[in-house]
C-alpha positions as CSV (number, residue, x, y, z in Angstrom):
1,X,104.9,-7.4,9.0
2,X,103.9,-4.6,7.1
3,X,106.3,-5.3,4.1
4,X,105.3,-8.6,3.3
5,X,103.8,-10.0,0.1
6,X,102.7,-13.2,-0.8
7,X,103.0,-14.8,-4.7
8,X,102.6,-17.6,-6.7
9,X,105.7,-19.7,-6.8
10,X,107.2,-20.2,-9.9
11,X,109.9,-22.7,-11.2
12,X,112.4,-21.0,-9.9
13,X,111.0,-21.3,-6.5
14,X,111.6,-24.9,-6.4
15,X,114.7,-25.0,-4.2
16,X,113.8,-22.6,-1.8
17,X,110.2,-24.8,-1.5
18,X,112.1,-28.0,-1.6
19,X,114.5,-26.4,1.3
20,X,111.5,-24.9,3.8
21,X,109.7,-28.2,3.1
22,X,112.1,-30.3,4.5
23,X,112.6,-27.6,7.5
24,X,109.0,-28.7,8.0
25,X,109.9,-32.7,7.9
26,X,112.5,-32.1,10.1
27,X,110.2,-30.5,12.4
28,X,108.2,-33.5,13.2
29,X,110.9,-35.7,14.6
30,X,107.7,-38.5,14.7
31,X,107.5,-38.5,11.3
32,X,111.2,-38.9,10.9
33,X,111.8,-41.4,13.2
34,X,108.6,-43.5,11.5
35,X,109.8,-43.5,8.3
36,X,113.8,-42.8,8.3
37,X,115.8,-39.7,6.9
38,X,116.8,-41.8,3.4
39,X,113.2,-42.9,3.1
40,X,111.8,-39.8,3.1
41,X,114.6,-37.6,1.1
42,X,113.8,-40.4,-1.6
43,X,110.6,-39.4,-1.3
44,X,111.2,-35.7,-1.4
45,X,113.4,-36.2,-4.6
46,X,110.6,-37.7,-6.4
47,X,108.5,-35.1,-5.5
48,X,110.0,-32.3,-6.1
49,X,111.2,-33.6,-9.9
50,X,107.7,-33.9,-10.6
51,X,106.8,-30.0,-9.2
52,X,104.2,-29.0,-9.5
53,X,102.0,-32.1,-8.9
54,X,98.6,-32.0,-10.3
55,X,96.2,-30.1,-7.9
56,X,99.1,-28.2,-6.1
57,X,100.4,-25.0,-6.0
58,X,102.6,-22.9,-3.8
59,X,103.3,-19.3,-2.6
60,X,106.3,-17.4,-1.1
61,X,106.1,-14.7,1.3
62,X,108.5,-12.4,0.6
63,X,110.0,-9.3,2.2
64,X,110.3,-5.2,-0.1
65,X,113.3,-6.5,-0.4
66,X,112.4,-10.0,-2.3
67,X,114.1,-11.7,0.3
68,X,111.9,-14.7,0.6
69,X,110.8,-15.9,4.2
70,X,108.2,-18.8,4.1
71,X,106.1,-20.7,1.9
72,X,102.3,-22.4,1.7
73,X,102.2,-25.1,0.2
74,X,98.5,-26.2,-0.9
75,X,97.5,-29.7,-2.2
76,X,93.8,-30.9,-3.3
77,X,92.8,-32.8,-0.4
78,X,88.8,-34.0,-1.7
79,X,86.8,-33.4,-4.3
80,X,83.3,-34.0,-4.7
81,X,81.6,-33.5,-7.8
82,X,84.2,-32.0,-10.0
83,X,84.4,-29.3,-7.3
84,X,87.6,-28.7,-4.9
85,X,85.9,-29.9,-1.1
86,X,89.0,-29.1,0.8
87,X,92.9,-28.6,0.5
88,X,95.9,-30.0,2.6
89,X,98.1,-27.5,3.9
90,X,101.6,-27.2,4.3
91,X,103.9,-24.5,5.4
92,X,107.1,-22.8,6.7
93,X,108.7,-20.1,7.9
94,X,112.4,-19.1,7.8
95,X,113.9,-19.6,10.7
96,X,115.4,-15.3,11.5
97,X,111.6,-14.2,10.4
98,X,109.5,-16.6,12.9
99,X,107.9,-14.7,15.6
100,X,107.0,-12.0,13.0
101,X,103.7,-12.5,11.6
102,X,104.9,-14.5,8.3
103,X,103.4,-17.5,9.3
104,X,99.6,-15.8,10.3
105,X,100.0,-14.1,7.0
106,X,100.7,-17.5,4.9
107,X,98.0,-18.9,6.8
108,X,96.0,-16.1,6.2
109,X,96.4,-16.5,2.7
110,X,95.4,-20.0,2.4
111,X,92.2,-19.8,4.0
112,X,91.1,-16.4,2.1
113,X,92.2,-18.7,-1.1
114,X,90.4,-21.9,-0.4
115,X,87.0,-19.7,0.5
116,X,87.8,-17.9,-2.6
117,X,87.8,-21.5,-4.3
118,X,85.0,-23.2,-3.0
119,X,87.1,-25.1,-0.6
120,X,84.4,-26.3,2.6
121,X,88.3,-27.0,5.0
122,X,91.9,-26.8,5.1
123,X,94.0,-29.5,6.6
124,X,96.8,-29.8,8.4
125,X,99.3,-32.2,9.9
126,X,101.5,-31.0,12.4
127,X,103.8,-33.0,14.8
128,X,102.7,-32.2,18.6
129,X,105.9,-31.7,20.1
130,X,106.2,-28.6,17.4
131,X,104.4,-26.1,19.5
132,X,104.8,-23.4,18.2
133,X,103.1,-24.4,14.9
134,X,100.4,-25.5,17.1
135,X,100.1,-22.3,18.4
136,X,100.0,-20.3,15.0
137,X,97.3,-22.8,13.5
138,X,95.3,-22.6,16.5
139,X,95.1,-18.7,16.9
140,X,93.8,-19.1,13.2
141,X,91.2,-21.2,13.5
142,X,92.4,-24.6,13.6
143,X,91.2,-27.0,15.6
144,X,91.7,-31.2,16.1
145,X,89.8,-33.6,14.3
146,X,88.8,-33.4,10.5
147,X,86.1,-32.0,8.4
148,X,83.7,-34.8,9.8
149,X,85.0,-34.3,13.5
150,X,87.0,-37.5,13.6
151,X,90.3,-37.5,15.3
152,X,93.1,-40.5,14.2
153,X,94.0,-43.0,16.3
154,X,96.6,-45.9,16.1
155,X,98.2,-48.3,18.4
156,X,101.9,-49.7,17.5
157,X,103.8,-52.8,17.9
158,X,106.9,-53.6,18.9
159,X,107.8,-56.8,17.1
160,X,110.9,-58.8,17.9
161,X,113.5,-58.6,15.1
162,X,114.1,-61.3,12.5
């Protein structure tokens, strides 16, 4: 997409950010189904009062015609001596402009900024049933496992009701 720019987000981002974030929750039915839709709107609501967090910041992708079609959402992840280590990503992509580059460009962005900062990684969570994301990330780079080569693990419990 030839068009495209990416910006800062300002304030008056917010409830385009808010909105394409919780395309992303919804987009990781896991996550959802862990933690309920009420929990985690709470928790979007607090969040998003609060914007921008300390060690956060956020850009849009938008079109010539400022019609905005994703966002990246970047979060301090580590520090290590005063110094930014690496930076949690998150993003999304309006739904009419995926399959169009937005989403390579945003991540694009990110990793051009946290070189540019000093960053050592980026970070990502992304549910495995959402393919496509997997895909994106992937093609740019990513790869399982964190900074240290680890990969999470957890077993769960199904306890009887009380």
């Amino acid at each position: 997409m030839d068009d495209l720019t990416i910006r800062l987000a300002t304030p008056g981002d917010v409830p385009f950010l808010r909105r394409m974030q919780w395309e992303a929750i919804q987009a990781s039915p896991r996550l959802l189904a862990a933690l309920g839709v009420e929990t985690l709107r709470a928790l979007e609501d607090q969040r998003w009062a609060a914007w921008p967090a300390p060690d956060e910041l956020a850009f849009v992708a938008e079109d010539r015609g400022r019609r905005r079609l994703g966002m990246l959402l970047l979060r301090v992840h580590e520090r290590a001596a005063g110094r930014v280590v690496g930076y949690r990503l998150a993003m999304a992509v309006e739904a009419e402009a995926r399959g169009r580059g937005v989403g390579r460009r945003l991540v694009e962005h990110a990793k051009r900024y946290a070189a540019a900062h000093g960053a050592a990684y980026l970070l990502l969570l992304v549910d495995p049933s959402n393919e496509r994301a997997s895909r994106t990330y992937r093609a740019a780079g990513f790869e399982l496992g964190d900074q240290h080569g680890v990969v999470p693990m957890i077993v769960r419990f199904d306890y009887p009701s009380r």
